[in-house]
C-alpha angles and dihedrals in degrees: 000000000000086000079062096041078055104053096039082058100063116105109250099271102046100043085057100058096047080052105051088045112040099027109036085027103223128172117253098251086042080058088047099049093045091046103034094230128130121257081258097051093052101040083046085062107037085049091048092046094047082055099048087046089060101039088055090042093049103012089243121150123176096207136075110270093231088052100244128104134237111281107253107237 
């Protein structure tokens, strides 16, 4: 149910692409040529909405809440 809740969550594009990945199972360049979109492109947001999946599933998040990264010494 929260897998669902997840999903339902993503922005549009990026809840199509999960979809049409991981659900209809579809090749990356099956994904390119249905979308429009370069290898890159597609890989960038179904990396991106996996991420987002997770984060919403275990409250994780990578980055550093005020935006900005650690200042290299």
């Amino acid at each position: 149910m929260e897998l669902a809740c997840a999903i339902e969550s993503l922005p549009p594009v990026y809840l199509e692409i999960i979809l049409l990945r991981d659900f209809e199972e579809l090749t990356i360049k099956e994904i390119c040529e249905r979308l429009g979109v370069t290898v890159a492109t597609a890989k960038s947001r179904l990396h991106r909405a996996r991420v987002l999946v997770k984060e919403y599933l275990f409250g994780t998040d990578s980055s550093p809440s005020d935006g900005a990264w650690p200042a290299q010494d």
